[in-house]
Structure formats: structure tokens, C-alpha cells
C-alpha positions as CSV (number, residue, x, y, z in Angstrom):
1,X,-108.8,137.3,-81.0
2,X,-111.8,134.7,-79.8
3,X,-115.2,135.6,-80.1
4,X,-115.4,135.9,-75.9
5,X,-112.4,138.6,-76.0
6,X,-114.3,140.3,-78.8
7,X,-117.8,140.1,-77.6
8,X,-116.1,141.8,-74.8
9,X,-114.5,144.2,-76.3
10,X,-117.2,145.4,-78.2
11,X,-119.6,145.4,-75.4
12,X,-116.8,147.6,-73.5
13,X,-116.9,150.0,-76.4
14,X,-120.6,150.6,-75.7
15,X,-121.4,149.0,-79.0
16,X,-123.5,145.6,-80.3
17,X,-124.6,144.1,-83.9
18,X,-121.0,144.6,-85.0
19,X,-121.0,140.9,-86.6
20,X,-120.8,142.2,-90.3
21,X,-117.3,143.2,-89.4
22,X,-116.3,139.4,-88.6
23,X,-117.6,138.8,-92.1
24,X,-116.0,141.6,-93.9
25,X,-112.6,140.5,-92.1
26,X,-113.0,137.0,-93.1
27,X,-113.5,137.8,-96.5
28,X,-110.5,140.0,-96.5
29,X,-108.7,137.9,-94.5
30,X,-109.0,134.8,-96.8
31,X,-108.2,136.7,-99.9
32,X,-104.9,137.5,-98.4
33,X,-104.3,133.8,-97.7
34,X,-105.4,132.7,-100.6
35,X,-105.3,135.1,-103.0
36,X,-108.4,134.4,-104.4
37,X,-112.1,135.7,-103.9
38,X,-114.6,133.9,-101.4
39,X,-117.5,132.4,-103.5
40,X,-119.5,134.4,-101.4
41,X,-117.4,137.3,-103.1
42,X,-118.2,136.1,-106.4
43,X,-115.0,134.0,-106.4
44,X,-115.0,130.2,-107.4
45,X,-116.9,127.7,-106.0
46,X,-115.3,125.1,-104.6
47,X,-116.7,122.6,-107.6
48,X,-114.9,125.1,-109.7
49,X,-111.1,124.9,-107.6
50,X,-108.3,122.8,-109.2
51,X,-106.7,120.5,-106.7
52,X,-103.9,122.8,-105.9
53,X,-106.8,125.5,-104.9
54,X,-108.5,123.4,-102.8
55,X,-105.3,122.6,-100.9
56,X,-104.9,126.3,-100.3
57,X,-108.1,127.0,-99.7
58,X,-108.6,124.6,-97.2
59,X,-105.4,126.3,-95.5
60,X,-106.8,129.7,-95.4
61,X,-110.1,128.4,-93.5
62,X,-107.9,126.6,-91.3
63,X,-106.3,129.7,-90.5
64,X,-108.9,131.8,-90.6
65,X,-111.2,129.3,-88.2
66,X,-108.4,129.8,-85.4
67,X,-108.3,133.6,-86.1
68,X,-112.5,133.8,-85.7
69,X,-112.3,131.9,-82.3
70,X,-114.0,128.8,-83.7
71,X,-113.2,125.0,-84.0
72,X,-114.7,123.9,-87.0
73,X,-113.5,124.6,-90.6
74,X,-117.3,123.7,-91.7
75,X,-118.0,127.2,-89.7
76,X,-116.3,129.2,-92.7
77,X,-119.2,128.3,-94.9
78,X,-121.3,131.3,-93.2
79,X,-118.5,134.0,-93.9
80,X,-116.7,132.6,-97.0
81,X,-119.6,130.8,-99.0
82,X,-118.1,127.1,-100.4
């Protein structure tokens, strides 16, 4: 869903400051893809990653940056840590 269908949606719902929830799916969201926690979670940073989890890290904020609405990988920073 973009951000415009969800801002939206949320504003039909009668509701606002629901942003945390983005975060909280991301976070979710890329520990599905990659199996891995988010630094931001306390999961490796990406110093830390081997080659082979950078390669699928990289994937999963690709994914994840169509699934927000945005794009920019570099925007996963703010939900994900790096």
C-alpha cells in the first residue's frame, strides 16, 4: 500500500500519528525477508554482515522500500537502523 492510500486510509478511520505502526511493520516485515533482526532491533550492523548478508539484506529493503511507498533504499535507514 503507498503512503497516499494509507495516509488516506487512516484519515478515513478518524485516526492520525499512526506512523509507529509503519515502523513496527518494517521491522517485522524485514525480519521475515531476512531472517535476521534490524540493527535498530538489536540485530547486526551492517559492518557486522558477511557478504552473503548484505546481499540479502539489501533484498529485503528493496522489498520493503516498494512495500512502504517510497523510492529510495537509503529511506530504510529511519525504520531498520544500518
Amino acid at each position: 500500500m503507498g503512503r497516499c492510500v494509507y495516509d488516506k486510509q487512516v484519515l478515513r478511520a478518524g485516526l492520525k500519528n499512526l506512523h509507529g505502526l509503519r515502523h513496527a511493520y518494517a521491522q517485522r516485515r524485514y525480519k521475515e525477508l531476512s531472517n535476521f533482526d534490524a540493527a535498530i532491533n538489536g540485530g547486526l550492523t551492517a559492518r557486522k554482515l558477511t557478504i552473503e548478508q548484505k546481499k540479502i539484506d539489501y533484498q529485503a529493503r528493496l522489498t520493503l522500500t516498494e512495500e512502504l511507498g517510497h523510492s529510495r533504499e537509503q529511506i530504510t535507514v529511519n525504520y531498520l537502523g544500518r
